[in-house]
C-alpha positions in Angstrom: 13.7 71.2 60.9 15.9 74.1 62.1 19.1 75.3 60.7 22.3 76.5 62.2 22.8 80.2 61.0 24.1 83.0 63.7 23.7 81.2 66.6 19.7 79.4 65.7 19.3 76.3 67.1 18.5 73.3 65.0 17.1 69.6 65.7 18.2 65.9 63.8 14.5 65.7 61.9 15.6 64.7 58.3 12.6 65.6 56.0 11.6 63.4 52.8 10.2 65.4 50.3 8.5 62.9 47.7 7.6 64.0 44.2 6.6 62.8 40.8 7.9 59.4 40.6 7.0 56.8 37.5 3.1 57.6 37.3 0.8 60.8 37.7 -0.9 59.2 41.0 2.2 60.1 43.2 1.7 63.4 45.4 3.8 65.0 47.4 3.9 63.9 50.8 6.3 64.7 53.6 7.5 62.0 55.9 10.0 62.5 59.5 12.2 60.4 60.5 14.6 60.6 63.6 18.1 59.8 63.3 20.8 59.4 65.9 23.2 61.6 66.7 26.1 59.6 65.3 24.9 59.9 61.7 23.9 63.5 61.4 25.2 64.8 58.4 25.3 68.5 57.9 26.2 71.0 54.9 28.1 73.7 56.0 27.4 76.2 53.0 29.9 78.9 52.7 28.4 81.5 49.9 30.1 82.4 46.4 33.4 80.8 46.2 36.2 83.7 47.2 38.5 82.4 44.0 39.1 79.5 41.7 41.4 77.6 43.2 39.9 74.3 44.1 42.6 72.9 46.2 42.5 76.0 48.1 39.2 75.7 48.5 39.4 72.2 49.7 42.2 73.0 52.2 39.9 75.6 53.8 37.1 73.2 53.9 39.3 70.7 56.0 40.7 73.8 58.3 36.9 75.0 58.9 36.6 70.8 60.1 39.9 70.8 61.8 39.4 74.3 64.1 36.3 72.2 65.6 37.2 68.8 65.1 40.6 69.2 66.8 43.0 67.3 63.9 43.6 67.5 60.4 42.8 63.2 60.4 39.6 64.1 61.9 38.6 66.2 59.2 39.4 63.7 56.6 37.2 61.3 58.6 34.4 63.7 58.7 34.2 65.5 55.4 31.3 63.7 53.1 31.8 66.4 49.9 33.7 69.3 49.0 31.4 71.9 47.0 33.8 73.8 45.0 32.8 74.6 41.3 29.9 76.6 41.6 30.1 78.1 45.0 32.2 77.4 48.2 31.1 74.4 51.0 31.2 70.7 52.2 29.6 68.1 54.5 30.4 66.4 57.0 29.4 64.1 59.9 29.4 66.2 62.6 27.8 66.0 66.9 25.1 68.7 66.9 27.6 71.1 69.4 30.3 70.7 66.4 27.4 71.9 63.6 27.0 75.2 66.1 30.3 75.9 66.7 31.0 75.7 62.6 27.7 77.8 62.3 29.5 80.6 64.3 32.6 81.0 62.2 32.7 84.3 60.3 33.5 82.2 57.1 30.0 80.0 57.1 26.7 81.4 56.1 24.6 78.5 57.3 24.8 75.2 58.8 22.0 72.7 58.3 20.9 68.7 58.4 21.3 66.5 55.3 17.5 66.0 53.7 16.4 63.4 51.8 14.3 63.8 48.7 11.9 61.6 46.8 11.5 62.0 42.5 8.7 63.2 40.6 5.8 58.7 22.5 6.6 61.2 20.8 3.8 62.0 19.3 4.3 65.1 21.8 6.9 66.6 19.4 5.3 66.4 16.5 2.1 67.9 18.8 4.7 70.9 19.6 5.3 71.2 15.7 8.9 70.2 16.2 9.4 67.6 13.7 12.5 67.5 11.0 9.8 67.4 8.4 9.5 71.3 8.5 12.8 73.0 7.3 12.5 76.3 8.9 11.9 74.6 12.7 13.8 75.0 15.9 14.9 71.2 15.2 16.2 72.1 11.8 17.8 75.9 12.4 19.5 74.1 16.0 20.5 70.6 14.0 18.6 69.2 16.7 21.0 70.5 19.5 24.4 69.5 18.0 26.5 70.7 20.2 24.6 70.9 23.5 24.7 69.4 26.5 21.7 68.0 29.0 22.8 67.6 32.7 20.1 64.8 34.2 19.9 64.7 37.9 17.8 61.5 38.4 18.0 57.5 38.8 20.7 57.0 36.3 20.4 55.8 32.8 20.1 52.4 30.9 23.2 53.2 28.4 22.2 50.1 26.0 19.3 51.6 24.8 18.8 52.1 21.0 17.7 55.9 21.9 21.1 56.6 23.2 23.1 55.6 20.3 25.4 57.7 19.2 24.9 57.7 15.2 26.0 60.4 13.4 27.2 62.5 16.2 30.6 64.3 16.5 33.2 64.2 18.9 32.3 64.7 22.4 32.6 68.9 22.6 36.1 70.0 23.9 35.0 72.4 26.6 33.6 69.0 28.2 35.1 68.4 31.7 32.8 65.6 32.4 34.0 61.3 33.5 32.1 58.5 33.3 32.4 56.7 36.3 32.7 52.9 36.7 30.5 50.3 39.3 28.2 47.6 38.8 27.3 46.8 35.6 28.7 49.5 34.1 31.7 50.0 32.2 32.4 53.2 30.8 33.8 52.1 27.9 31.0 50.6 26.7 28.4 52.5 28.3 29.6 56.0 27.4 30.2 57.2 23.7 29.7 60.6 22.2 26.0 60.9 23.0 26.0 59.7 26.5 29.3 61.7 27.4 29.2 61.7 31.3 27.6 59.9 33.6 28.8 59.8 38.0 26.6 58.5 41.0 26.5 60.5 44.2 25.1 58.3 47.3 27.7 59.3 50.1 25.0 61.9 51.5 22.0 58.9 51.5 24.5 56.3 53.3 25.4 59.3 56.0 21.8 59.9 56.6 21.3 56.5 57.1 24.5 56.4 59.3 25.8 53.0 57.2 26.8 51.5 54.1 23.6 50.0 52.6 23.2 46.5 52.0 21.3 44.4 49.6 18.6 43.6 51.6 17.2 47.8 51.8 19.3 48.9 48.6 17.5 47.4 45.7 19.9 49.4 42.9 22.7 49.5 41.0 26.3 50.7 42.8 26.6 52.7 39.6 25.1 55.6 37.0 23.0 52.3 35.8 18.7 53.3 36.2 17.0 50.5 38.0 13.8 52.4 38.4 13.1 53.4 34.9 12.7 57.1 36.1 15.9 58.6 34.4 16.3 56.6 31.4 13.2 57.8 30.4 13.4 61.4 31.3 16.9 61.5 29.3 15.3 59.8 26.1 12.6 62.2 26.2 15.0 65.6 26.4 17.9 63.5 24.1 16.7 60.4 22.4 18.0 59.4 19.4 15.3 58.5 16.6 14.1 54.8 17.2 11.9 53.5 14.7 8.4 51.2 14.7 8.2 51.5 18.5 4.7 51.0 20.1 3.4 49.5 23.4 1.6 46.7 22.6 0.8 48.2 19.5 -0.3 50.9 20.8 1.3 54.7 19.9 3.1 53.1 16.7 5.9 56.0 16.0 9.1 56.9 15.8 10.5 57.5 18.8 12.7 60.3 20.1 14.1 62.9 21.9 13.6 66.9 21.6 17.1 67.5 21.2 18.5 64.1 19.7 21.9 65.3 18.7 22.4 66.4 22.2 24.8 64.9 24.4 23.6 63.5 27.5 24.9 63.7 31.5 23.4 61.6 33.7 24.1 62.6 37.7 22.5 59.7 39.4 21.3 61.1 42.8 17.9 58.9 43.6 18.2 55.6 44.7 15.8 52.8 45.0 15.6 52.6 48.7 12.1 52.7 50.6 10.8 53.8 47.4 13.5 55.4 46.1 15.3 59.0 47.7 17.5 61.6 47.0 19.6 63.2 49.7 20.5 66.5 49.7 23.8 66.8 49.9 23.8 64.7 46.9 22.1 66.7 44.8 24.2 69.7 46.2 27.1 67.8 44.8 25.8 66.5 41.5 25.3 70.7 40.7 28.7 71.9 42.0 29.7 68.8 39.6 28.1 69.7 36.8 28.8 72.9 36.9 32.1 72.2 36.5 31.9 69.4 34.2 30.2 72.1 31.4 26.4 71.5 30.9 24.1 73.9 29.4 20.7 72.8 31.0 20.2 70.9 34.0 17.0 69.0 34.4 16.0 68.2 37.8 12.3 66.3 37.4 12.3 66.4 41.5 11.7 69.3 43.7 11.1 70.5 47.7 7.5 70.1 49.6 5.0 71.7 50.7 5.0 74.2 52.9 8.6 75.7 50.7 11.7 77.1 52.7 12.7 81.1 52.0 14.8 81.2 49.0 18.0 82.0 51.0 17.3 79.2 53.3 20.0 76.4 53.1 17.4 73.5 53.5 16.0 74.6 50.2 19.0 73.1 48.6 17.9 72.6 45.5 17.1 76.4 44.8 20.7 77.0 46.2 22.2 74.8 43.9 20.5 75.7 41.1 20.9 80.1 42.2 24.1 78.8 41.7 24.4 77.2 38.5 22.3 79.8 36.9 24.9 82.3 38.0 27.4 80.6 35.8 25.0 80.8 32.9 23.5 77.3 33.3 19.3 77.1 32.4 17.7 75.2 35.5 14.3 73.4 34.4 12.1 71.9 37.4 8.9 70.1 37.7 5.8 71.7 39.0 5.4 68.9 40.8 2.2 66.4 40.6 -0.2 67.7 43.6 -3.0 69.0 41.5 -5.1 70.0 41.2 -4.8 72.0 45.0 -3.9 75.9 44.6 -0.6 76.7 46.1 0.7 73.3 45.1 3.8 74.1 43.0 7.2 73.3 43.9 10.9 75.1 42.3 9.1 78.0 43.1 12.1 80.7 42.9 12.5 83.1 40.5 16.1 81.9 38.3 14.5 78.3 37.8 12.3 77.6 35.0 9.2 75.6 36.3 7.0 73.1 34.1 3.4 72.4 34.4 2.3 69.1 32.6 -0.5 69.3 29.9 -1.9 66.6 27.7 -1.3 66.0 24.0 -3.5 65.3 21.2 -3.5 61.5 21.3 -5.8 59.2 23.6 -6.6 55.5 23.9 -10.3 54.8 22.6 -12.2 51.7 23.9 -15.5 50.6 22.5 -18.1 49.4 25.2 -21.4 47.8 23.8 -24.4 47.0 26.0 -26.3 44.4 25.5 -29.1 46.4 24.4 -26.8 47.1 20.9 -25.8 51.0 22.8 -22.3 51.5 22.2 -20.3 54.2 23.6 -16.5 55.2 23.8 -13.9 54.8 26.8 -10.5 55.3 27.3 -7.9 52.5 28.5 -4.6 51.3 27.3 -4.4 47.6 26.6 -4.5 45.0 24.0 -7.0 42.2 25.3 -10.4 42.4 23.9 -13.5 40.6 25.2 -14.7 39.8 21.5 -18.0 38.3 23.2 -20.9 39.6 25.9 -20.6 38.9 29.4 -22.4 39.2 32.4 -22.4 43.2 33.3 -22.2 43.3 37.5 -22.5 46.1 39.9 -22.1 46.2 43.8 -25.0 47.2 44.7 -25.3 47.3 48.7 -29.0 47.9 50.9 -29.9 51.2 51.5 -28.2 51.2 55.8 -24.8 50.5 54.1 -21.9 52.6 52.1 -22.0 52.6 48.4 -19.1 50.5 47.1 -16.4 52.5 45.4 -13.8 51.3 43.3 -11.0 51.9 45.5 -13.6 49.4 47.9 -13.1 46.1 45.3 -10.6 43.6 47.2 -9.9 39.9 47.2 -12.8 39.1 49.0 -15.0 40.1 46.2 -14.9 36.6 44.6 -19.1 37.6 43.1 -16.7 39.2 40.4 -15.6 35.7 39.2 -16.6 35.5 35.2 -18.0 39.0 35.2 -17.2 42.4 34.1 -17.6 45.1 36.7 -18.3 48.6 37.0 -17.5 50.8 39.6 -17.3 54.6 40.7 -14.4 56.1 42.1 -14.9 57.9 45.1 -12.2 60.7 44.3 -11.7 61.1 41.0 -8.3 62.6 41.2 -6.7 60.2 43.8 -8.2 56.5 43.0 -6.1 53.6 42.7 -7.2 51.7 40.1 -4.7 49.8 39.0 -5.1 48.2 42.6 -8.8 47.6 41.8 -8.2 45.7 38.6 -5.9 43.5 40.0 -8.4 42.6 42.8 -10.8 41.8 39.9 -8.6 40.0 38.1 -7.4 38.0 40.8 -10.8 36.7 41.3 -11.5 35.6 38.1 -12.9 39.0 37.1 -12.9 39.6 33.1 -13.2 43.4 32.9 -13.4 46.4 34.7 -15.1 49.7 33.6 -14.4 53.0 35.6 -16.3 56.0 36.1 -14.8 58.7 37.1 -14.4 62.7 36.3 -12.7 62.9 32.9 -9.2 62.7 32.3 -6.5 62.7 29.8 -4.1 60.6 32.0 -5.0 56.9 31.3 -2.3 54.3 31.8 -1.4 50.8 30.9 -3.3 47.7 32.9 -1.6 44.9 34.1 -1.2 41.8 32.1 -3.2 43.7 29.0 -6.7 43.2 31.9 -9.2 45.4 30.0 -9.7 47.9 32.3 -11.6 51.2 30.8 -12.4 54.9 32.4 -15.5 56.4 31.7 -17.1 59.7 32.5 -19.3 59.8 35.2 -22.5 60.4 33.0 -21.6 57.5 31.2 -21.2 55.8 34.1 -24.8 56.6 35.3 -26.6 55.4 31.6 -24.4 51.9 32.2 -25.9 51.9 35.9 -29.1 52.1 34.8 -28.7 49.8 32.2 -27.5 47.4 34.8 -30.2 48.3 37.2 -33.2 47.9 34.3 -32.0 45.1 33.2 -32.4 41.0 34.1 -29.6 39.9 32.8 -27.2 42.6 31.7 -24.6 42.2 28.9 -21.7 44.1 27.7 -19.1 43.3 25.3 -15.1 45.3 25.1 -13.0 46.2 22.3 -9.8 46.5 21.9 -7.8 50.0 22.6 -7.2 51.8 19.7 -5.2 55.1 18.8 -6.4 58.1 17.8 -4.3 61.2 16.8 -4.8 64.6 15.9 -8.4 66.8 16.4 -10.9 66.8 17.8 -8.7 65.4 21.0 -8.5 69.4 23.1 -5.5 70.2 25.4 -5.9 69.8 28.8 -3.6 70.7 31.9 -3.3 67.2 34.0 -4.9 67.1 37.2 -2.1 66.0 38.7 -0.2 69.0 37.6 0.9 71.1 40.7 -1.2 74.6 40.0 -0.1 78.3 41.6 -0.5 81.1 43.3 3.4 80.4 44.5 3.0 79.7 48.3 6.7 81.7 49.0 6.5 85.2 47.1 2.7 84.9 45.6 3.9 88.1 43.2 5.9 85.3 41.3 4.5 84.0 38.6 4.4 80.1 38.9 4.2 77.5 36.9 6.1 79.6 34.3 5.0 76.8 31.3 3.6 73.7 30.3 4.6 71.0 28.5 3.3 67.5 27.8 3.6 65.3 30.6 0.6 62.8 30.1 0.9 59.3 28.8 4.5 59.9 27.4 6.1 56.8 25.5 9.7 56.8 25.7 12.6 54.2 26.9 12.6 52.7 30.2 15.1 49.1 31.7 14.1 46.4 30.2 12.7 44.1 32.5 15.2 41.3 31.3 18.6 42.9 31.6 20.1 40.9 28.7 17.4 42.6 26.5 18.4 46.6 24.9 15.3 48.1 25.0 12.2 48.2 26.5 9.5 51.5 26.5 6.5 52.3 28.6 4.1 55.4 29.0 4.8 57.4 32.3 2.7 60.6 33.1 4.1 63.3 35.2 5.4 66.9 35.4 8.7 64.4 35.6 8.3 64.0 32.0 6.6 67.4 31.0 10.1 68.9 32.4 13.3 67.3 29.7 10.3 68.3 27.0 11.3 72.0 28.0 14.6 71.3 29.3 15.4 69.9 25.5 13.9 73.1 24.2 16.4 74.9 25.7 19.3 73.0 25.0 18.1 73.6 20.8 17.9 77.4 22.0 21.2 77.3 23.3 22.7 76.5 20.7 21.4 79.1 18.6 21.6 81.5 20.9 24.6 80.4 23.2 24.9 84.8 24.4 21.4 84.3 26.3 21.3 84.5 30.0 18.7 81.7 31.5 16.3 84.5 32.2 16.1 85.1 28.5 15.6 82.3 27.8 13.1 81.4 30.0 11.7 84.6 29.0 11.3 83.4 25.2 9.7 80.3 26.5 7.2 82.6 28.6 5.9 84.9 25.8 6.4 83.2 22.7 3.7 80.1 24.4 0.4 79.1 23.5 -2.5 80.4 25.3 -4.7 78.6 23.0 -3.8 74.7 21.9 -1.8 74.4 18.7 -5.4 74.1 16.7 -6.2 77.0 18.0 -8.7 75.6 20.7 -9.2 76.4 24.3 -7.1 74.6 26.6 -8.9 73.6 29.5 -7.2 72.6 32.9 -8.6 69.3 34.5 -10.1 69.6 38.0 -13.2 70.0 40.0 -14.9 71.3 37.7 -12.9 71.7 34.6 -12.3 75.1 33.7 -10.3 76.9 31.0 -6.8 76.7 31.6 -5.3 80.2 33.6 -1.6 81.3 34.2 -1.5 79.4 37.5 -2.1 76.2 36.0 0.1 76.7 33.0 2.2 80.3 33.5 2.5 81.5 30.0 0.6 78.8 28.3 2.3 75.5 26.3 5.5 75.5 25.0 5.7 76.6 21.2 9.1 76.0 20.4 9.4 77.2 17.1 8.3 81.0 17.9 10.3 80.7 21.1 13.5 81.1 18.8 12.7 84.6 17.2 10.8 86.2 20.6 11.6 89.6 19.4 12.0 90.8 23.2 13.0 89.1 26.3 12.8 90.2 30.2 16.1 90.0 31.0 17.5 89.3 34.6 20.8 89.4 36.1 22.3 89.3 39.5 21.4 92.7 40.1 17.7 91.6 39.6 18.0 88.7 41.1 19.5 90.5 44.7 16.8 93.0 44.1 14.4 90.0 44.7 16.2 89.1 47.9 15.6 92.8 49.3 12.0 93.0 48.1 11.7 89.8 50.2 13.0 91.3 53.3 16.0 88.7 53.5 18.4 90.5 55.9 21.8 91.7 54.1 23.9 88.9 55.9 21.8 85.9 54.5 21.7 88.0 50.7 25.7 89.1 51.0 26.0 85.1 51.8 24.9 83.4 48.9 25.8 86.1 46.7 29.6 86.9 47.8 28.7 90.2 47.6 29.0 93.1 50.1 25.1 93.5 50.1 23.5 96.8 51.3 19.4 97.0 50.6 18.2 99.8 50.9 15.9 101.2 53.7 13.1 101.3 51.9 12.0 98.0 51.0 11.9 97.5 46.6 8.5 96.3 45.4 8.2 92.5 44.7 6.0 94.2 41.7 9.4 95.4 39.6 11.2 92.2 39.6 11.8 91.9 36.1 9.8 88.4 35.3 7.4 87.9 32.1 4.4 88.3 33.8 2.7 90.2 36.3 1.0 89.0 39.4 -0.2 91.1 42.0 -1.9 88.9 44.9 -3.3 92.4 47.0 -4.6 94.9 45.0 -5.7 97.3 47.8 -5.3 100.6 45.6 -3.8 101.7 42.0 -0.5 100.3 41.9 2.4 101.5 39.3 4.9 98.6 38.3 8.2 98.5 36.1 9.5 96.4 33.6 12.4 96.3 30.9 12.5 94.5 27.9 15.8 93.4 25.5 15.4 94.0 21.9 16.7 90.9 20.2 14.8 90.9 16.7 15.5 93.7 14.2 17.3 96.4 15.3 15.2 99.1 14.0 11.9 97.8 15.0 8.8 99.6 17.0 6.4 97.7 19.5 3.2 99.3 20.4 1.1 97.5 23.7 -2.7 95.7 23.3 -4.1 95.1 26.5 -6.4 92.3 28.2 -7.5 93.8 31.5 -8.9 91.5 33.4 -12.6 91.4 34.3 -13.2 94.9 36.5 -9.3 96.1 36.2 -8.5 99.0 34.6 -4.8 98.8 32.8 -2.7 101.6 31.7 1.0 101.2 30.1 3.5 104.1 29.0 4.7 104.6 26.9 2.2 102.3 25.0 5.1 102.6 22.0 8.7 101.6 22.0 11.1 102.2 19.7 14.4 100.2 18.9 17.8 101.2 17.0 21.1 100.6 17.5 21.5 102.7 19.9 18.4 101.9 21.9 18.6 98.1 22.7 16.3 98.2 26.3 13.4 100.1 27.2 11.8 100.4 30.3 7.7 100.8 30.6 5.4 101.5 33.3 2.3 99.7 34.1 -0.1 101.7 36.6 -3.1 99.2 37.6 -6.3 100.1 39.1 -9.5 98.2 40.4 -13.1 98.9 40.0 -14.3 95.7 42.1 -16.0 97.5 45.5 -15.6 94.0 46.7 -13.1 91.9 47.7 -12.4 89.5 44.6 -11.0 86.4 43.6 -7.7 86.6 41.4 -9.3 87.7 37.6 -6.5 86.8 34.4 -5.4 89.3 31.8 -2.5 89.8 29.3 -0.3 92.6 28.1 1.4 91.9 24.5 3.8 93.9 22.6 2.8 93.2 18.8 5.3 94.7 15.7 3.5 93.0 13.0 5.7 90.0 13.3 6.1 89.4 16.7 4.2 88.7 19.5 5.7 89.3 23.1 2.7 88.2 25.9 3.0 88.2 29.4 -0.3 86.6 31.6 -1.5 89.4 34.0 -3.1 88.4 37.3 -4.4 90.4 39.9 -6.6 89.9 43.1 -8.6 93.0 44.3 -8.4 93.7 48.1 -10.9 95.9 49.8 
């Protein structure tokens, strides 16, 4: 899809982008659709706003539309949005010829087409160590984020949940701008109280694209910040939740169920709608940020993200960086999800340098099943349900002659009725992609009693339908059953019930769903930057009778591995409300776990598992409670930020653009390498390399670091000075980093670390380098 910027031509291809919606087994796809001329919407993206004056703002939007358009009514007609709160645009229907001549106005950076977008218990805080047990943790020193507010850019909210309550909470914080709109089922005085303080829909941009109003029959949603889907209610409970008591699934994960930050205040910006699966239109999600940004949040989560292959970060039909370039500008912490394309390399999404990007990782709580032979051999599964086949049954495989296909899992349909009465086991054929949930309703449906799995192990195991014991093996496992079956005349096998088990030996893996790096856009960018736990998360969802309150499932996704961080911040925030995003994200990067919180290996699930590296977790998993005393941070501003634009090669039009700023780079191009980000990646090591960074003492102000270095496998690593010294006077400190290879080969990336240690602090960045002969 082209865009309209200084005279480029551009086509009416709208792009889906679909990511991380409800379970892990969702992958990014990309779908085209053509649409007709007379519905082409088009953002017309002007840069940094020139001043503050809204109206003015909006007056100039309409005289842009008006000097093409020919009349001031026709601009009213056309105009979808005006973006005026954290930077300066609109959209509009508009004729392709009208979206060039706007495109060649001295005042417009960029014209492009509307996109649409598709969306990516809590035992996980206790897992993270933040619990209100411990007096001295983040939870404790923030008073669970009193004071701070979550922007949610998702499918709404269910307000009636007990998670949402608004017991013991304060009034709504004054610097609040924020509404609660009204529309179906939804009233805002009863849905909105001091912890859910805003919530506004945005579906102007999704009716444009589809050229009408949409009716019923296509539109199965709610005309109103009300979550149909379950996807925002419970990625808001996980960031915000209030603490909900005696909450299980089916008995199952008995806890207490809450929120990271559950004396934060909540702000739901519905911008995904149930319609052909559920989308989320650009232009919509343009809005919802100028919106917030005005309304006051201090973290937006957006648990969506862009496709694969990524636009350039100045590129207009990367919207969602733009929007969120923007909102970090005016201070405001962007979290996005990895995305859930695992376990391919180059697979993350919210790739650009200002957001801060969350892998998903698993927590120490699984789902045991107990599988006896008849032969007395028991062994242990995984599966969540509460059925139990308290008796033997007949034990079935498909076995097929030698001329044919083996008979996967993903294989078993309705016409499988030699299932009837028995329990089947099956192999999937890709162990990262089957569907079987699909399969165990075939079996079911034909009067199957149970279904056993094998398949590469995994930590992401999710609820069965109707409580159908359904139970995922390893594929050894799988192969001592088959030979069971195969060695046996009449082969038995008996299933328990799930049962929960918490705590070690369980390791920490990274989901294999979980988008991994090198970034596909500027590979000397660090992505993911951190993980979080995103696998087999319990928190509130609609209930599926809407006279009912509450209702709770398990979901898996970087969808729900992103409000764990985005609540993390919101508790940082409020102790530390002077921190720029970057330090903040920086505390997050450096203060993580590169071992599990038992001090285990973490190990990252894919073909084969391997231990966990940077580009399938960044810095490692989230450690809260360390992340609130980092003792340094890598600080970025907008200086660094328009250094990364010229170290890209973006040309100074494009840069002085988004920025408002007369930009001017300089001829000779700055090194991707000194970008001030917590790590350092360098994708082409082709000779020693000397690289810059500057880190912001905000620990003890007399205080001395000294640098212990990991060099990775047959890279030699030198830092100076390897001492830095802090007073009052001396707050930042700049250090050089001069990198050499010894490979005489060209290599695969090798992983590495440089820490700054002063007895009490710990300040790591992951080092990764690629040797290229």
């Amino acid at each position: 899809m082209g865009s309209f910027a200084h005279g480029k031509s551009s086509s009416t291809t709208i792009f889906l982008v679909c990511i991380s919606v409800f379970t892990a087994l969702d992958h990014l796809c990309t779908l085209h659709i053509r649409v007709a001329a007379k519905s082409n919407v088009y953002i017309v993206y002007m840069g940094q706003k020139p001043h503050d004056n809204e109206e003015l703002l909006v007056k100039a939007h309409h005289g842009v539309l008006a000097s093409v358009l020919g009349s001031q009514e026709g601009s009213v007609d056309s105009l979808v949005y005006s973006y005026k709160y954290g930077f300066s645009g609109f959209a509009a229907k508009l004729t392709m010829a009208q979206a060039q001549m706007i495109s060649e106005l001295p005042s417009v950076v960029e014209v492009i087409p509307n996109r649409l977008h598709k969306m990516q218990t809590t035992r996980s805080w206790d897992y993270l160590q933040l619990s209100p047990r411990f007096p001295n943790s983040l939870l404790r020193k923030s008073r669970m984020g009193s004071g701070a507010i979550i922007g949610v850019l998702d499918t709404g909210i269910w307000p009636e949940s007990e998670v949402f309550c608004d017991e013991g909470l304060g009034p709504v914080p004054s610097r609040w701008k924020g509404i609660c709109e009204s529309g179906e089922l939804f009233s805002p005085a009863k849905a909105c109280s001091r912890k859910l303080i805003g919530a506004r829909y945005f579906v102007k941009g999704l009716e444009a694209a589809y050229g009408h109003p949409l009716n019923n029959s296509e539109f199965q949603d709610y005309w109103s910040p009300r979550d149909r889907s379950g996807h925002g209610t419970h990625v808001s409970s996980v960031a915000s939740g209030f603490f909900v008591p005696n909450v299980s699934y089916h008995g199952l994960a008995v806890g207490t169920v809450r929120g990271g930050a559950p004396h934060s205040r909540i702000a739901m910006y519905k911008v995904c709608w149930q319609v052909n699966g559920g989308v989320c239109a650009d232009i919509d999600i343009l809005k919802a940020i100028d919106q917030a940004i005005y309304d006051g949040v201090d973290v937006l989560s957006l648990s969506l993200g862009p496709s694969f292959p990524s636009y350039s970060d100045v590129d207009m039909r990367n919207g969602i960086a733009i929007g969120a370039f923007h909102a970090v500008a005016k201070g405001i912490v962007v979290v996005g999800a990895a995305g859930n394309s695992g376990p391919a390399a180059y697979s993350v999404s919210n790739i650009e340098p200002w957001l801060l990007t969350v892998a998903a990782s698993s927590v120490d709580c699984s789902f045991l099943v107990a599988i006896t032979l008849g032969n007395n051999w028991t062994t242990m599964g995984q599966g969540m349900f509460s059925g139990k086949l308290t008796k033997f049954h007949n034990l079935v495989y498909p076995e097929v002659s030698d001329l044919d296909d083996e008979r996967a899992c993903e294989s078993l349909s309705l016409n499988d009725t030699w299932a009837a009465g028995n329990v089947v086991l099956c192999f999937a054929s890709d162990d990262y992609n089957d569907d079987t949930h699909n399969t165990s309703s075939s079996v079911k449906k034909v009067g199957g009693l149970g279904l056993i799995v094998a398949k590469n192990p995994t930590k992401a195991v999710e609820p069965f339908i109707n409580n159908f014991p359904c139970v995922q093996i390893s594929l050894d496992i799988g192969m001592q059953i088959l030979n069971y079956i195969r060695s046996t005349r009449n082969p038995q096998v008996k299933i328990g019930a799930s049962t929960t088990r918490v705590g070690q030996p369980l390791s920490t893996t990274v989901a294999y769903f979980s988008s991994r790096g090198p970034n596909s856009v500027a590979p000397a960018i660090l992505k993911p930057d951190i993980a979080a736990p995103g696998v087999a998360i319990l928190a509130a969802v609609p209930p599926s009778d809407p006279k009912d309150r509450n209702s709770y499932a398990f979901i898996s996704g970087t969808s729900m591995a992103t409000p764990h961080v985005s609540a993390i911040v919101a508790l940082l925030k409020t102790l530390h409300s002077h921190w720029s995003p970057a330090a903040i994200k920086s505390a997050i990067v450096t203060t993580a776990w590169s071992s599990d919180p038992y001090g285990a290996v973490i190990f990252a699930e894919g073909q084969p598992m391997m231990s966990a590296r940077p580009f399938d977790f960044g810095g490692g998993i989230v450690n809260p409670n360390k992340a609130v005393d980092p003792g340094l941070v890598y600080d970025m501003g907008m200086a660094d930020y328009i250094q990364y634009f010229c170290a890209k090669g973006y040309n100074n039009s494009a840069i002085s653009g988004i920025t408002k700023r007369s930009i001017s780079c300089p001829k000779r191009r700055p090194s991707i390498l000194d970008i001030n980000v917590p790590s350092i990646t360098i994708p082409s090591l082709t000779h020693p390399v000397s690289l810059t960074r500057t880190v912001t003492n905000v620990g003890a102000i007399n205080s001395s670091y000294k640098a212990a270095i990991e060099a990775p496998p047959g890279i030699t690593i030198a830092v100076k000075p390897r001492i830095l010294k802090f007073n009052h006077k001396m707050k930042s400190i700049s250090f050089t980093v001069t990198i050499s290879s010894n490979h005489r080969v060209t290599t695969g990336y090798c992983f590495g670390s440089l820490t700054w240690l002063d007895g009490v602090h710990s300040v790591r960045i992951p080092v990764s380098v690629r040797t290229n002969i």
